[in-house]
C-alpha positions in Angstrom: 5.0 -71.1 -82.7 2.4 -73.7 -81.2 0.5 -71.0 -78.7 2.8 -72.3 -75.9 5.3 -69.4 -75.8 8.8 -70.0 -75.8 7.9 -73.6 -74.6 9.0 -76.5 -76.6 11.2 -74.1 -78.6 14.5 -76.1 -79.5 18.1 -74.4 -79.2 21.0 -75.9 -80.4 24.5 -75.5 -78.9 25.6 -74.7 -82.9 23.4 -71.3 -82.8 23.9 -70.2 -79.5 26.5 -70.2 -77.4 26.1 -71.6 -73.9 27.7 -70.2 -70.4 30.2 -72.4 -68.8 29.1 -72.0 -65.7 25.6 -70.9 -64.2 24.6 -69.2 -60.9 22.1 -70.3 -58.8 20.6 -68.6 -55.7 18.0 -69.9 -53.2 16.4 -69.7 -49.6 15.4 -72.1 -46.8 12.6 -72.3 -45.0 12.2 -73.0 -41.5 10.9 -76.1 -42.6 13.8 -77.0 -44.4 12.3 -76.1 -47.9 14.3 -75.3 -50.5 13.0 -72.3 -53.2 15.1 -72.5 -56.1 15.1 -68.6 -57.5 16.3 -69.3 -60.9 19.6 -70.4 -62.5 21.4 -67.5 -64.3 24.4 -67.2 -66.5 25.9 -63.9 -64.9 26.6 -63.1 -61.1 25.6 -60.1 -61.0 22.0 -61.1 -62.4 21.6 -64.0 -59.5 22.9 -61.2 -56.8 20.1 -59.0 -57.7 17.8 -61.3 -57.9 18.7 -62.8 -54.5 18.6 -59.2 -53.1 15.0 -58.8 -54.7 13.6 -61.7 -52.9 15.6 -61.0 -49.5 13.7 -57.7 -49.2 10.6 -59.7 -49.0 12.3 -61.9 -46.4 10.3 -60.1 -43.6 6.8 -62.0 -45.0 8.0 -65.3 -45.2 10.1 -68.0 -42.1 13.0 -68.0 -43.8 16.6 -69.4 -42.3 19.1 -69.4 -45.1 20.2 -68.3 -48.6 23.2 -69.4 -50.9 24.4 -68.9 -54.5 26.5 -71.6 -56.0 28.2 -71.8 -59.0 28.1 -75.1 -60.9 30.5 -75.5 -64.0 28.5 -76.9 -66.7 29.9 -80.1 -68.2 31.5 -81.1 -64.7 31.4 -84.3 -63.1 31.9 -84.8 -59.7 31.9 -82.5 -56.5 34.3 -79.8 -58.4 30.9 -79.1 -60.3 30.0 -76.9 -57.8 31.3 -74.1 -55.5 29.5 -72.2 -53.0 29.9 -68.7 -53.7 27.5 -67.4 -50.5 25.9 -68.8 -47.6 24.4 -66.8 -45.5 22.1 -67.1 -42.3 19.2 -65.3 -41.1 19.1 -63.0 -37.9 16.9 -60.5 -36.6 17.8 -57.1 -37.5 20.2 -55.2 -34.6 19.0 -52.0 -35.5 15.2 -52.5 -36.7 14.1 -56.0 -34.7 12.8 -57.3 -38.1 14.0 -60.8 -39.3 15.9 -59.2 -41.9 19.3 -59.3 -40.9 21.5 -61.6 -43.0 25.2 -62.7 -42.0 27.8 -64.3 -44.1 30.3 -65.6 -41.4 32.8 -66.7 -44.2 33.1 -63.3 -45.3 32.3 -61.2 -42.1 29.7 -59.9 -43.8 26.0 -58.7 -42.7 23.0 -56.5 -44.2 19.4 -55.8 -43.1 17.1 -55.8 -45.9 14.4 -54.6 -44.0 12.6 -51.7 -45.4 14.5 -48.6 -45.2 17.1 -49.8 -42.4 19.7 -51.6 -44.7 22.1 -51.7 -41.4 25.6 -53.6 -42.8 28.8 -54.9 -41.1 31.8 -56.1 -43.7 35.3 -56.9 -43.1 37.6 -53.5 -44.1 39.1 -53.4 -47.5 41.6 -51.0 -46.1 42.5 -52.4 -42.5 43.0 -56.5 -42.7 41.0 -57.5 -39.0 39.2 -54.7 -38.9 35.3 -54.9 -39.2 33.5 -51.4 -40.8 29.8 -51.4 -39.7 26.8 -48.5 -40.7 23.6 -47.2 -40.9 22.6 -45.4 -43.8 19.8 -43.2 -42.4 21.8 -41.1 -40.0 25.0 -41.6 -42.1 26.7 -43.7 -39.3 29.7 -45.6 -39.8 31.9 -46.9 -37.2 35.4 -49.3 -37.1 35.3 -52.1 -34.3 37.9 -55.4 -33.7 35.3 -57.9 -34.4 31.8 -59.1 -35.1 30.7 -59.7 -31.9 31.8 -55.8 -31.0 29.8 -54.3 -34.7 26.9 -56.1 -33.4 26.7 -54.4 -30.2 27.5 -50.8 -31.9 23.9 -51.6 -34.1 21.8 -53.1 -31.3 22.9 -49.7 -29.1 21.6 -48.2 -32.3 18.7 -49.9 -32.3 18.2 -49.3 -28.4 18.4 -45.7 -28.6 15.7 -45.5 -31.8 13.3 -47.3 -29.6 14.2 -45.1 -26.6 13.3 -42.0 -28.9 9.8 -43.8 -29.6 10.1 -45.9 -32.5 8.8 -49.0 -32.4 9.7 -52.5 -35.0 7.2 -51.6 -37.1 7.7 -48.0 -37.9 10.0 -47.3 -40.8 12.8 -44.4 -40.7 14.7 -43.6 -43.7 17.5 -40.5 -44.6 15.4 -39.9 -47.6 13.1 -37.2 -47.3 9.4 -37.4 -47.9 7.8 -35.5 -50.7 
């Protein structure tokens, strides 16, 4: 090794096999800036490492996130598919901008700090939308998005009405 790490270091296809395809998540800023978060050859790495940086989402302006999947040795638009898009809301439940929707999927989560409100399409009732909040254990069945986000804002009115204000956490887990 030259000092420089793993820098410079020269792997050959013939010792190593390589993915076929790669995943690749990012954000948006407000600005329109792009932050690449890495390019990964498993799903479930780039989900967790899109999930990492969303919980952070509060500190910075951010708009947007996607993971794609480009096919490696493709030419042409088929190279890549978008596997997520999804757009940044404020949070019905906690007011932070934390709230992340995926309108392909009629899906939703806040990733604000102990809130993690979610709305998703039901796996067991085609049309139906399932919504929650995991610190009182709610869950609730409505017709459509626009009625799951009303359930969590009348969540999120009656938490301020006992008190709490944006900036106060609540959680289900007990303190020690």
């Amino acid at each position: 090794m030259n000092g420089r790490g793993i820098e410079g270091l020269n792997v050959s296809a013939t010792s190593m096999s390589q993915p076929s395809r790669v995943f690749v998540p990012s954000v948006t800023e407000e600005d329109g800036g792009t932050i690449g978060l890495g390019v990964f050859s498993s799903e479930e790495i780039a989900w967790k490492v899109l999930r990492k940086f969303l919980s952070k989402s509060h500190l910075m302006s951010l708009t947007r996130s996607d993971l794609v999947i480009w096919e490696i040795d493709q030419v042409g638009e088929n190279g890549m598919t978008v596997l997520s898009s999804m757009h940044c809301r404020d949070c019905p439940v906690c007011k932070r901008r934390t709230f992340w929707i995926d309108l392909e999927t009629y899906s939703a989560m806040c990733t604000g700090n102990l809130c993690e409100a979610w709305i998703e399409e039901s796996t067991l009732e085609p049309g139906k939308i399932d919504l929650g909040w995991p610190p009182t254990r709610f869950l609730k069945q409505v017709e459509n998005i626009e009625d799951a986000l009303s359930e969590l804002r009348i969540i999120g009115a009656e938490i301020e009405a006992a008190g709490r204000t944006p900036e106060d956490a609540f959680t289900s887990i007990p303190e020690e």
